[in-house]
N, C-alpha and C positions, 0 to 999 in steps of 0.2 A: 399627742393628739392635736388634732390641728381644731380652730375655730374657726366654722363656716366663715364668709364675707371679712376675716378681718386680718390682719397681719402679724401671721404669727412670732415673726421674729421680734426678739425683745429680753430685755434683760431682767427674769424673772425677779419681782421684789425678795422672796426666800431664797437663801440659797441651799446648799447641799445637797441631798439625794435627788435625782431628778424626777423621781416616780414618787415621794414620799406624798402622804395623805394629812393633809391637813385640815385637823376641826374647825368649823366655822358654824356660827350662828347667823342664822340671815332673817329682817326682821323690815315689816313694811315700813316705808319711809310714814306714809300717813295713818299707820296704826301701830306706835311705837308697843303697846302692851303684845303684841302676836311675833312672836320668836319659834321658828324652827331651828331644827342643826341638820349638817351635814356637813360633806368635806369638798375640799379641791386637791390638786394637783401641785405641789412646789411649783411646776415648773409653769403651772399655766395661772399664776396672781405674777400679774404684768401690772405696771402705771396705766395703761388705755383699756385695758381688758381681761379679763376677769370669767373664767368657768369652773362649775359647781356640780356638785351630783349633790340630790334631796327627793325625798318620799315625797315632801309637798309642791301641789301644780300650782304655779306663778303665771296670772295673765302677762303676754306679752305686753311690753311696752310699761311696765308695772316700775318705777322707783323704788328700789329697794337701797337697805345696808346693812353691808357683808362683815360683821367683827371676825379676827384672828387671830394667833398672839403670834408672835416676831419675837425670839430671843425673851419671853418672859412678860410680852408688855404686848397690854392687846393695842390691834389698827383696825382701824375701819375704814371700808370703801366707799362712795356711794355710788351705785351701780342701777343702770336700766336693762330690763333684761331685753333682750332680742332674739333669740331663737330657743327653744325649749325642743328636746327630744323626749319623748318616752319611750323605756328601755325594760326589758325583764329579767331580771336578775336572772342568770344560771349557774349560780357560784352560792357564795356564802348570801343565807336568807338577811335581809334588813329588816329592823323588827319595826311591827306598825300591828296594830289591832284588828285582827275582819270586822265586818258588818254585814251585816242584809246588802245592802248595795255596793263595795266592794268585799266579796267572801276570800280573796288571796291579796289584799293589799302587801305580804311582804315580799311578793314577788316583783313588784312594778317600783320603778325608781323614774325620775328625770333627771336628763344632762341639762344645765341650763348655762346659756354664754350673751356673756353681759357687756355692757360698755363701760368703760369708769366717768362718771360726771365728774368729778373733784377727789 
């Protein structure tokens, strides 16, 4: 998949499978206690840029850090986010809780594509 506005070409930091799904924690830079998970793409955790699928909506422009682990040993990114898609699953359900105000949260996910700060 490509990342809107950035250049995709790059030599993904993971390597091997190229579709392989990788866990990740992603956690606000100025609210260290709030940690969501989700995963990326092997091949799209690049050194400049970085995309994610996650249940939870991230304002843009938002600092965040993305942990992972690499061979055994976690990494972390610090990434801002820049574009956010919302997406509905039609595959396999992701789990999340209803509520009164969302009643099918496992259906809705976002794509989020980031820039790497350091």
């Amino acid at each position: 998949m490509n990342t809107p506005g950035a250049n995709n070409r790059g030599n993904p930091i993971l390597g091997g499978s190229h579709l392989k799904r990788v866990p990740i924690t992603i956690q606000y830079k100025n609210k260290p206690d709030v940690r969501v998970t989700g995963y990326a793409l092997s091949h799209e955790i690049l050194p400049d840029h970085l995309s994610f699928f996650a249940t939870q909506k991230f304002p843009v422009d938002e600092e965040l850090v993305v942990f992972f682990n690499e061979n055994g040993a976690e990494q972390s990114m610090n990434v801002v986010l820049r574009n956010m898609h919302e997406q509905i699953s039609s595959g396999r359900v992701m789990i999340a809780v209803p509520s009164g105000e969302d009643p099918f949260p496992a259906r809705k996910f976002y794509r989020c594509y980031t820039t790497v700060l350091s």
